[in-house]
Backbone as CSV, one residue per row, in Angstrom:
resi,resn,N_x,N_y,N_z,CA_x,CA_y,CA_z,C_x,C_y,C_z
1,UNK,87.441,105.415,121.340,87.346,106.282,120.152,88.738,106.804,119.817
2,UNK,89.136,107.057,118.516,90.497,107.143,117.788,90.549,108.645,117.991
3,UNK,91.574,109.148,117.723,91.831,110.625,117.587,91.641,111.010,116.296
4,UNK,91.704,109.976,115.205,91.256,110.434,114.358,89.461,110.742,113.847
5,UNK,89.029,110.038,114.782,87.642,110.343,114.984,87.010,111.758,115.452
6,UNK,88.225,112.432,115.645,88.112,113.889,115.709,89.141,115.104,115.180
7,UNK,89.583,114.216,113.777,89.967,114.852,112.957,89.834,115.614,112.091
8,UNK,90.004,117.182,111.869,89.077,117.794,111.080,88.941,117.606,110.039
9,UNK,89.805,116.374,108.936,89.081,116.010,107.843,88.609,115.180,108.243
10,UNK,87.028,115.206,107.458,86.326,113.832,107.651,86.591,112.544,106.878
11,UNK,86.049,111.280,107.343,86.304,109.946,106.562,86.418,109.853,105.462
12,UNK,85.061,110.975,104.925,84.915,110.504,103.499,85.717,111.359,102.376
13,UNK,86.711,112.430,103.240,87.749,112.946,102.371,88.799,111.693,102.562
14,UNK,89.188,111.017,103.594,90.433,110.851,103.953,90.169,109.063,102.491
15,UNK,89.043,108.477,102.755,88.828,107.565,102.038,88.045,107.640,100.538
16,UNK,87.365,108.556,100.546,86.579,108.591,99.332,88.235,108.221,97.793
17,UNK,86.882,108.517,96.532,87.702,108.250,95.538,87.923,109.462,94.810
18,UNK,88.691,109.189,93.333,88.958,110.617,92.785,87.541,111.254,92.408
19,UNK,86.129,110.711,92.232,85.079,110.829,91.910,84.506,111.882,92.942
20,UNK,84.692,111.645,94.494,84.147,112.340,95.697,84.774,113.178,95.368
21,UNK,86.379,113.354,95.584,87.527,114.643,95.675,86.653,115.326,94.594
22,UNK,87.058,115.113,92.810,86.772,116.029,92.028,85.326,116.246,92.591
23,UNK,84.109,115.627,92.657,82.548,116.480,92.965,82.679,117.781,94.406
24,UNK,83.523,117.308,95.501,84.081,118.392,96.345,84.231,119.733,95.943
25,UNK,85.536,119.167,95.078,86.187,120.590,94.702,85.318,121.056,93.873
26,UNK,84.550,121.090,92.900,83.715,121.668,91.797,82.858,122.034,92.361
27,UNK,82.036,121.657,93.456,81.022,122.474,94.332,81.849,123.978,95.093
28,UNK,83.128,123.568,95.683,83.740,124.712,96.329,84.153,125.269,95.567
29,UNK,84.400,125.012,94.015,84.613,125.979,93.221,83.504,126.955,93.116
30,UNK,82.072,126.082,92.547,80.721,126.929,92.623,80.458,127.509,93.647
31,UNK,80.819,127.164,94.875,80.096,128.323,96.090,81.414,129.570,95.896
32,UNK,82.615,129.320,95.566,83.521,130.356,95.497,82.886,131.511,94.443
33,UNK,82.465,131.015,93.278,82.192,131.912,92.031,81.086,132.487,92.417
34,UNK,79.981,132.134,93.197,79.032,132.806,93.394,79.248,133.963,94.857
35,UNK,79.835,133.760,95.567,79.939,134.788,96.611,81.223,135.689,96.252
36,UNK,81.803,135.830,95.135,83.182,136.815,94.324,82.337,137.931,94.313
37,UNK,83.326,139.114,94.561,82.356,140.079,94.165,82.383,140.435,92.825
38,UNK,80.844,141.410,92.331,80.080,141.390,91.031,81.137,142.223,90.190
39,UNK,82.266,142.894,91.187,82.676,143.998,89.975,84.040,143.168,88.771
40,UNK,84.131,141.995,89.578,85.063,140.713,88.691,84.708,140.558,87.871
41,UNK,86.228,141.051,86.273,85.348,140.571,85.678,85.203,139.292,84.758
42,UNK,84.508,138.246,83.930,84.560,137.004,84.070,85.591,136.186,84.044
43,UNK,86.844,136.654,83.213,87.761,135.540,83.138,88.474,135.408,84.619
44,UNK,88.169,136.404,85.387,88.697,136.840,86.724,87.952,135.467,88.168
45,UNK,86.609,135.816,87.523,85.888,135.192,88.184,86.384,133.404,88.287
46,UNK,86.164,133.266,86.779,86.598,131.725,86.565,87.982,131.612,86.968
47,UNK,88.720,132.155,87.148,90.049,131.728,87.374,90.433,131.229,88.856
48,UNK,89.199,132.577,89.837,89.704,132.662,90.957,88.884,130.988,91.644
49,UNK,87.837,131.106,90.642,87.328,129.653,91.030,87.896,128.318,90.585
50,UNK,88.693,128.396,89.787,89.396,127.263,89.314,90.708,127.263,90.226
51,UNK,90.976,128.197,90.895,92.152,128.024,90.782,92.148,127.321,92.992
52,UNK,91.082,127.630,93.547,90.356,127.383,94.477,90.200,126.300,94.798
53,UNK,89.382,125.800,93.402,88.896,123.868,93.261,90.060,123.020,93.145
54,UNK,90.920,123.673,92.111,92.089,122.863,92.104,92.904,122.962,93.530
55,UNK,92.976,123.675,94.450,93.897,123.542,95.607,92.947,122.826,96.326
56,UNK,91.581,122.484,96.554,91.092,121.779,97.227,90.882,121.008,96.800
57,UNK,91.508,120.011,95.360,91.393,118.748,94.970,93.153,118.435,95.263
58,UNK,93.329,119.360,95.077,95.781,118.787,95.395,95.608,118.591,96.839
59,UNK,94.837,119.268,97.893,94.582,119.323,99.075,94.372,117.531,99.889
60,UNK,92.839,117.514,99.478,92.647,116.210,99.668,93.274,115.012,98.820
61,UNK,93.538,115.162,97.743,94.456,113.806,97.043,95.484,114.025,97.963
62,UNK,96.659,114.967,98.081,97.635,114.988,98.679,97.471,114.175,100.468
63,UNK,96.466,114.373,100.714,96.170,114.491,102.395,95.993,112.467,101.986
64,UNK,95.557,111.925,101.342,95.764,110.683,101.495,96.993,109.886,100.987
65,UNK,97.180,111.003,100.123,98.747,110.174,99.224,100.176,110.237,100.075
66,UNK,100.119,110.859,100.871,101.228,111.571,101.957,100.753,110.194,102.467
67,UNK,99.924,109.410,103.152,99.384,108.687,104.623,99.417,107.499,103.614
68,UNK,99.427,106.896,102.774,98.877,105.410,102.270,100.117,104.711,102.209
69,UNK,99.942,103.337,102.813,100.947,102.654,102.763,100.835,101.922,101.575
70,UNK,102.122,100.661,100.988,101.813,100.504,99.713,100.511,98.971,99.417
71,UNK,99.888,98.600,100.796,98.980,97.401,101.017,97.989,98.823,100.898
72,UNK,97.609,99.664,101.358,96.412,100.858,101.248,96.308,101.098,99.290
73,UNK,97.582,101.141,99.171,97.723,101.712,97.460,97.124,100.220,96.943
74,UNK,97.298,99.192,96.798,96.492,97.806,96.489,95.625,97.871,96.585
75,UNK,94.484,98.139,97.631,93.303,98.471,97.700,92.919,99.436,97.108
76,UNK,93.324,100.440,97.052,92.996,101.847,95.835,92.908,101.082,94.144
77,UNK,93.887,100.816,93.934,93.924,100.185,92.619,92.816,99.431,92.095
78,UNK,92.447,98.525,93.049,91.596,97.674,92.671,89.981,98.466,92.913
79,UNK,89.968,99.137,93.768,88.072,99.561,93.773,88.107,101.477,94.086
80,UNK,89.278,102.144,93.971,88.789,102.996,93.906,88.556,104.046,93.052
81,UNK,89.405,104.003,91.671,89.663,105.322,90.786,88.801,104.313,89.855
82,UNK,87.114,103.758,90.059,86.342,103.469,88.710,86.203,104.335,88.197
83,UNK,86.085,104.440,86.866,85.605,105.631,85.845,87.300,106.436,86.037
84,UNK,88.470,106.165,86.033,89.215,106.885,86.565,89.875,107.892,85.719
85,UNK,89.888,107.072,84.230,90.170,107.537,82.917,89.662,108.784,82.488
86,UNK,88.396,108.589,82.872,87.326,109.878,81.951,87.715,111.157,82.750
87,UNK,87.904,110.660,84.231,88.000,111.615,85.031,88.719,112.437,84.690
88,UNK,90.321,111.763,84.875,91.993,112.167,84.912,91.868,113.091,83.434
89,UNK,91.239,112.489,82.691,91.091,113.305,81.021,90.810,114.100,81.330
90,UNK,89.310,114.647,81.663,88.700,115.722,82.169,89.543,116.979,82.926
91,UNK,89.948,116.471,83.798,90.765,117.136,84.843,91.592,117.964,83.755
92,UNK,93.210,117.206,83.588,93.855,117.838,82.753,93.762,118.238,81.533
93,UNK,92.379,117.979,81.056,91.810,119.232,79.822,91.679,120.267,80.149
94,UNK,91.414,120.392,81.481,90.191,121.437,82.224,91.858,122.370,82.823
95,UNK,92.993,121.610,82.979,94.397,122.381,83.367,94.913,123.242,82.115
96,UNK,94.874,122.353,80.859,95.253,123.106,79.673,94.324,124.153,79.629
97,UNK,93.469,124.370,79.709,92.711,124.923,79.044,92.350,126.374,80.145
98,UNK,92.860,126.420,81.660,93.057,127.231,82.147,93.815,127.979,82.260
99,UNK,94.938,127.365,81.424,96.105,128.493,80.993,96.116,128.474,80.035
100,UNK,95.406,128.356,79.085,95.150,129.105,77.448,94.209,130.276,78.178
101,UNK,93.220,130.361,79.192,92.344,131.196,79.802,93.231,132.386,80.017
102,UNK,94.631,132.090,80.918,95.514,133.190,81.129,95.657,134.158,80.138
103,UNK,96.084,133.759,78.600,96.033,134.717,77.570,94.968,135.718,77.584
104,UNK,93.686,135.514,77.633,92.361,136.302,77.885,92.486,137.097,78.658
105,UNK,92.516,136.571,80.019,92.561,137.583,81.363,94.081,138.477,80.614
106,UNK,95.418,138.083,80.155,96.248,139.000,80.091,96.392,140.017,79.248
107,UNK,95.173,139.656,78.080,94.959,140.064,77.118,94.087,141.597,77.004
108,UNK,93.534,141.772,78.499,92.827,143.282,78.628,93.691,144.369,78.351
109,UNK,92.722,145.769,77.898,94.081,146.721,77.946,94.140,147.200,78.804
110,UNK,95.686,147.153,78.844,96.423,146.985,80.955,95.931,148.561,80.824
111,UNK,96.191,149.588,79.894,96.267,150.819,79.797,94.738,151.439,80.855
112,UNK,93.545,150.803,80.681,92.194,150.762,81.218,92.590,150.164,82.482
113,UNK,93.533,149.831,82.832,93.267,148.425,83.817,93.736,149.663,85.156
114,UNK,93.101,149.897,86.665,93.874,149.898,87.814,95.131,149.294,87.799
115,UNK,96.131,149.766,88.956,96.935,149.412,89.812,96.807,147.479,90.494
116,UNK,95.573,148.052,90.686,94.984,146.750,92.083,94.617,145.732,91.194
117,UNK,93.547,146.153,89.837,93.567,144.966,88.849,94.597,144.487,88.354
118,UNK,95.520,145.155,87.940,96.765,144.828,87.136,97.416,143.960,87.775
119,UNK,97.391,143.924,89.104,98.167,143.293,90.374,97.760,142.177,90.423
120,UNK,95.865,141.879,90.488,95.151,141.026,90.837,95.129,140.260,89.514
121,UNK,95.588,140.586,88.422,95.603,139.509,87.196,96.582,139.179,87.010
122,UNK,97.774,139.876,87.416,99.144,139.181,87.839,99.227,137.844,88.322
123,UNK,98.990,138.118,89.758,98.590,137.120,90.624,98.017,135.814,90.573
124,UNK,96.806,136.082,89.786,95.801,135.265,89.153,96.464,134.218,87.905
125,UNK,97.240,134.982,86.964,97.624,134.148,85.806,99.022,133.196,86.604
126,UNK,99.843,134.001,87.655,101.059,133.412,88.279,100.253,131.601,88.907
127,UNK,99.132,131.971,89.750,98.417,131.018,90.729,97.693,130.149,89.658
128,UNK,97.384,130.441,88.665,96.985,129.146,87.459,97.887,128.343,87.126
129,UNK,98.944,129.085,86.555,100.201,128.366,86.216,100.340,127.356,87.109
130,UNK,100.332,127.356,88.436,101.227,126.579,89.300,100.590,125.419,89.995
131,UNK,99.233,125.958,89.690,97.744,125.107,90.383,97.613,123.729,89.075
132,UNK,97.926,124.352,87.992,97.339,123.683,86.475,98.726,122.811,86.512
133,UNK,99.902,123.278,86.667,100.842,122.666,86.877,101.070,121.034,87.302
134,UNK,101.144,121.805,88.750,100.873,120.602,89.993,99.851,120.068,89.675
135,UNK,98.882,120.180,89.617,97.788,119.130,89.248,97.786,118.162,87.899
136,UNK,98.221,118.673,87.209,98.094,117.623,85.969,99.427,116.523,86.033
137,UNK,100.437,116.790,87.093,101.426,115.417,87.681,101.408,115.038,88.517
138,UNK,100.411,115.517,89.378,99.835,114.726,90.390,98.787,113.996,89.737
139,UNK,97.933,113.729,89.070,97.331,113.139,88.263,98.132,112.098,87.836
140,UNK,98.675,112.276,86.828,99.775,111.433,86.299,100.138,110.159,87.028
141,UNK,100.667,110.784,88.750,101.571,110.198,89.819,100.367,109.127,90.133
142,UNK,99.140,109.624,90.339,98.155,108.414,90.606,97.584,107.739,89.243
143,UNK,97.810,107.866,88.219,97.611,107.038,87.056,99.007,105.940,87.060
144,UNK,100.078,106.400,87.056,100.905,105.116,87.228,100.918,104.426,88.654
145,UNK,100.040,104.753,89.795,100.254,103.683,90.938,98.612,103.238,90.451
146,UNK,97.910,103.537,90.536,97.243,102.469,89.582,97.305,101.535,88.944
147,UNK,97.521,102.099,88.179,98.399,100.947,86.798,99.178,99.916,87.350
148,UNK,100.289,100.430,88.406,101.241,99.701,88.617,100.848,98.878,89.297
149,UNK,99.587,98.905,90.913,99.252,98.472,91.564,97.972,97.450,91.365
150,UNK,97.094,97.748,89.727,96.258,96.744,89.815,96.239,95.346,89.531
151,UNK,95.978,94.407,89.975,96.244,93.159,89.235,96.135,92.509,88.260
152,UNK,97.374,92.051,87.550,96.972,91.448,86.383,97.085,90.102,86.526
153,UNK,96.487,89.649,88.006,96.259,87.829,87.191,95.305,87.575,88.490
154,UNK,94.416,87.447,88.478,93.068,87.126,89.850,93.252,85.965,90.701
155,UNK,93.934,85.260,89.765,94.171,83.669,90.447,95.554,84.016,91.913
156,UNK,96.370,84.542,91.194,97.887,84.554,91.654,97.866,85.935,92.752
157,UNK,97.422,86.824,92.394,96.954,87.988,93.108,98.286,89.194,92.633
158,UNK,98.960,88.573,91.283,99.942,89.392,91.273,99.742,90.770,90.697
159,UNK,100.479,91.789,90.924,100.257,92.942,90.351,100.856,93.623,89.471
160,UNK,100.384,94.312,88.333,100.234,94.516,86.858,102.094,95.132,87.099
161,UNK,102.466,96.229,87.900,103.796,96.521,87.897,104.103,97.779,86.729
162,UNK,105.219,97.421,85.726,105.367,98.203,84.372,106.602,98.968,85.075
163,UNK,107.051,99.248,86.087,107.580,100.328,86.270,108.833,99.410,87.165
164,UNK,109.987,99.835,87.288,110.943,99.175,87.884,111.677,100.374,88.718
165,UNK,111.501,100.549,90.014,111.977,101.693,90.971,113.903,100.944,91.496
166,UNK,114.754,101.478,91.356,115.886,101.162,91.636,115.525,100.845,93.759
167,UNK,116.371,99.605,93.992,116.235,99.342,95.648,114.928,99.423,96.101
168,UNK,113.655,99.119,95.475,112.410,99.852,95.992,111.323,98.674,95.167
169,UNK,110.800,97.590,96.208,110.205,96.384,95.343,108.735,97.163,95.682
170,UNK,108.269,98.055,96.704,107.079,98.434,96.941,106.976,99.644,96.718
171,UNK,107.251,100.576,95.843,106.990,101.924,95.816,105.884,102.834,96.490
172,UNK,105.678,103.560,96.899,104.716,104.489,97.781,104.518,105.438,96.622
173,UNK,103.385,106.159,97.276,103.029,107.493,96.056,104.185,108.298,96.258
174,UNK,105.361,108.927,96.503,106.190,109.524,96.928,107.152,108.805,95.487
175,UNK,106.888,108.058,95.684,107.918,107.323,94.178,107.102,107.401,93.309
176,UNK,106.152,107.632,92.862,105.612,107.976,91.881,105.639,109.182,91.120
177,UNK,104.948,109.962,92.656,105.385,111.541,92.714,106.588,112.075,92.059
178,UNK,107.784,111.180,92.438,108.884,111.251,92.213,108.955,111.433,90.515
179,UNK,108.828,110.220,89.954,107.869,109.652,88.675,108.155,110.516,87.883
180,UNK,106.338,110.776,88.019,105.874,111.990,87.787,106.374,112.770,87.762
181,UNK,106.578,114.015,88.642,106.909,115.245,88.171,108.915,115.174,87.678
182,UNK,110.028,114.354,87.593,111.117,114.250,86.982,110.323,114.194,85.330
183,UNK,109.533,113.456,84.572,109.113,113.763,83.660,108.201,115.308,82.947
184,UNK,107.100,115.480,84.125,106.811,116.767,84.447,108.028,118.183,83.716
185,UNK,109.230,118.091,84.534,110.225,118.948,84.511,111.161,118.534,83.519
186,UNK,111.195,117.635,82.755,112.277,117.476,81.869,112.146,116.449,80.655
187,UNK,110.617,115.973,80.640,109.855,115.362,79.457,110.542,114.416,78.919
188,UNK,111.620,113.328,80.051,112.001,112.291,80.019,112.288,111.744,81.356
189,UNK,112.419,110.252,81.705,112.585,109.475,82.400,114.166,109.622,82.676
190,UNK,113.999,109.225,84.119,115.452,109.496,84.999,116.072,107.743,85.499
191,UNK,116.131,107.466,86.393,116.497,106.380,87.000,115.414,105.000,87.247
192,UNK,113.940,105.340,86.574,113.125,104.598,86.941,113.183,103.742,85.585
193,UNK,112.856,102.315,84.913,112.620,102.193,84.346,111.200,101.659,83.723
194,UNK,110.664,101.655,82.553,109.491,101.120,82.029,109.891,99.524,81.775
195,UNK,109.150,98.925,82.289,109.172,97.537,81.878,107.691,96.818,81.127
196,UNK,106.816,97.746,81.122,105.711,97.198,80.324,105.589,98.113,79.364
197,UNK,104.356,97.939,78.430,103.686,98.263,76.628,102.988,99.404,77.176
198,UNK,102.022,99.338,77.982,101.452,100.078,78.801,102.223,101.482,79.565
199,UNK,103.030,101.427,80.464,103.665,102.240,81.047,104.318,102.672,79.763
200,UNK,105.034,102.361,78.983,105.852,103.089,78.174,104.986,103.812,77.386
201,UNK,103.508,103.207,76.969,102.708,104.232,76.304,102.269,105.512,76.996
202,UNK,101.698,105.145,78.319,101.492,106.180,79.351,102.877,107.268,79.488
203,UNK,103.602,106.685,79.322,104.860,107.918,80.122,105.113,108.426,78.617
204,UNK,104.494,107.715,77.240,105.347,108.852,76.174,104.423,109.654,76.110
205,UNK,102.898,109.664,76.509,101.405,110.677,76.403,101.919,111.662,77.340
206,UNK,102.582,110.814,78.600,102.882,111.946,79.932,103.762,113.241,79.029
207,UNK,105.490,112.558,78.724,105.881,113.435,78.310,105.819,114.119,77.272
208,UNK,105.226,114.195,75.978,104.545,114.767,74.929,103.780,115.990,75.817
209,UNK,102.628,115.676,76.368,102.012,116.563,77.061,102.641,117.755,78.180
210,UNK,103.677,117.186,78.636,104.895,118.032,79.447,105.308,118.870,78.296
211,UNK,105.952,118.474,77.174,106.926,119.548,76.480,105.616,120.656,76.159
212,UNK,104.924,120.483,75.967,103.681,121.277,75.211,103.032,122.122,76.479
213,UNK,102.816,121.514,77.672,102.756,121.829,78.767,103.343,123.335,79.083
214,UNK,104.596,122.545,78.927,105.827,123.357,79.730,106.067,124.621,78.621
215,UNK,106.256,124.811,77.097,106.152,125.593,76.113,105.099,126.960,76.560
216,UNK,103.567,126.377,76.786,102.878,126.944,76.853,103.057,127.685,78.421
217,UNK,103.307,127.256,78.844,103.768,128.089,80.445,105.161,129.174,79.850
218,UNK,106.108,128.658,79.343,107.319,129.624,79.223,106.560,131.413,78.215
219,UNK,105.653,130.437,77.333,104.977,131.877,76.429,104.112,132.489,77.162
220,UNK,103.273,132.108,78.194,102.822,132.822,79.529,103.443,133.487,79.966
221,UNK,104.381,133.173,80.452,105.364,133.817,81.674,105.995,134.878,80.715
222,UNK,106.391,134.651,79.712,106.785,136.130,78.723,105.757,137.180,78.709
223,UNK,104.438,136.471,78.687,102.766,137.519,78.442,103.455,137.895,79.873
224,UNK,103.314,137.415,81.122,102.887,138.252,82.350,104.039,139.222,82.292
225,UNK,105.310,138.679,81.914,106.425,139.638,82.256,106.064,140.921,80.876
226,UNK,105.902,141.020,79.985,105.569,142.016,79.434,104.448,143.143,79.910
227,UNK,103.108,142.302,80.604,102.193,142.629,81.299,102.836,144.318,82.020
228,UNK,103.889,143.757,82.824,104.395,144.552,83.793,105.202,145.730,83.605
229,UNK,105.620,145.284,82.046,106.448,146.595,81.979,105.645,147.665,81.126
C-alpha cells in the first residue's frame, strides 16, 4: 500500500475533473452559508460563502496542477474538463459578479455600522478581490493547457499546441500559470508566443476581460479606502 493511500486528500479530489472540484466547492460553500451566524447580514453571508468555495476550488485545482506532469496534462485534455466551457463561463461570471457584490456590502451606512462590522466588511470586500482574482487566471491557465494539450489529429496523436513557450517543447501548468496571470497583470503577452487562430482569440477574450477586470478592482479598492476614512 502507497503512502498516498493515506493521504488526506482523497483520490477523487486528487483525480476528479473541474465538474467534481466546482460541485465540492458549492456544497462547502452551502454548508458554510447555512451554519454563519443569523445576525450576518446577506451580502455578508454570500460573500463569506463565496469567498470559502472559491479557496476550496483554487485549493484542489492547485493541489493537482502543482503534481501533473506534462504526459498527466495529455490525459486531462483529452477526457477530463467535458462540458469545460460552460463551466469556466460560469465560474468567472460568478468572479465578476462577486465584486460588483463588494459595492453593496460597501455601500451600507458605515455611520450605522460597528467597529467589528466595519472591520468584517473590510476584510470581506479585501478577500473577494483576491479570491475572484486568482481564480478567474487560474481558470484561464487551465483553458490554455487544454487547448494546448488536446489533439488535433487522432491518426498522428499530435497535439493542438497554439502557444510557443521559449526553451520549453513540454510546458507544465506552471507555464501556463505563468501565461496566465503575466496577462492577468498587464493585459498583454510577454515572451510566450501565439501561434494559432484559436489561442490568439482566447488570449484577446483573456486580456479584454483583465483590463475591465483589473479597472473594476482599482474602483473597489478606492470604495474600501474611502470606507475607512
Amino acid at each position: 500500500m502507497t503512502i498516498d493511500n493515506f493521504w488526506v486528500v482523497p483520490k477523487l479530489f486528487k483525480n476528479s475533473d473541474s465538474r467534481h472540484r466546482l460541485i465540492i466547492s458549492v456544497g462547502f460553500a452551502a454548508l458554510v452559508s447555512v451554519v454563519l451566524p443569523s445576525w450576518l447580514h446577506l451580502p455578508s453571508r454570500i460573500l463569506c460563502a463565496w469567498n470559502l468555495g472559491a479557496v476550496c476550488f483554487l485549493s484542489l485545482t492547485w493541489w493537482i496542477m502543482v503534481r501533473a506532469t506534462p504526459e498527466k496534462m495529455r490525459r486531462f485534455a483529452r477526457f477530463e474538463y467535458q462540458g469545460h466551457v460552460a463551466i469556466f463561463t460560469s465560474i468567472v461570471a460568478a468572479a465578476c459578479a462577486s465584486v460588483l457584490a463588494i459595492g453593496f456590502l460597501l455601500g451600507d451606512n458605515k455611520k450605522n455600522l460597528s467597529t467589528v462590522l466595519l472591520t468584517l466588511h473590510v476584510m470581506l470586500a479585501v478577500m473577494t478581490i483576491v479570491s475572484s482574482w486568482l481564480l478567474v487566471h487560474t481558470i484561464f491557465a487551465l483553458l490554455y493547457a487544454h487547448n494546448y494539450y488536446q489533439v488535433s489529429n487522432s491518426n498522428t496523436e499530435q497535439i493542438a499546441s497554439g502557444l510557443d513557450f521559449p526553451n520549453d517543447e513540454e510546458p507544465d501548468y506552471w507555464d501556463f500559470l505563468y501565461y496566465s496571470f503575466v496577462i492577468g497583470m498587464t493585459s498583454q503577452v510577454s515572451d510566450v508566443q501565439t501561434i494559432s487562430r484559436f489561442m490568439r482569440r482566447l488570449t484577446l477574450l483573456h486580456g479584454v476581460l483583465s483590463f475591465f477586470f483589473n479597472t473594476t478592482i482599482l474602483a473597489m479598492s478606492i470604495n474600501i479606502i474611502a470606507s475607512l476614512i
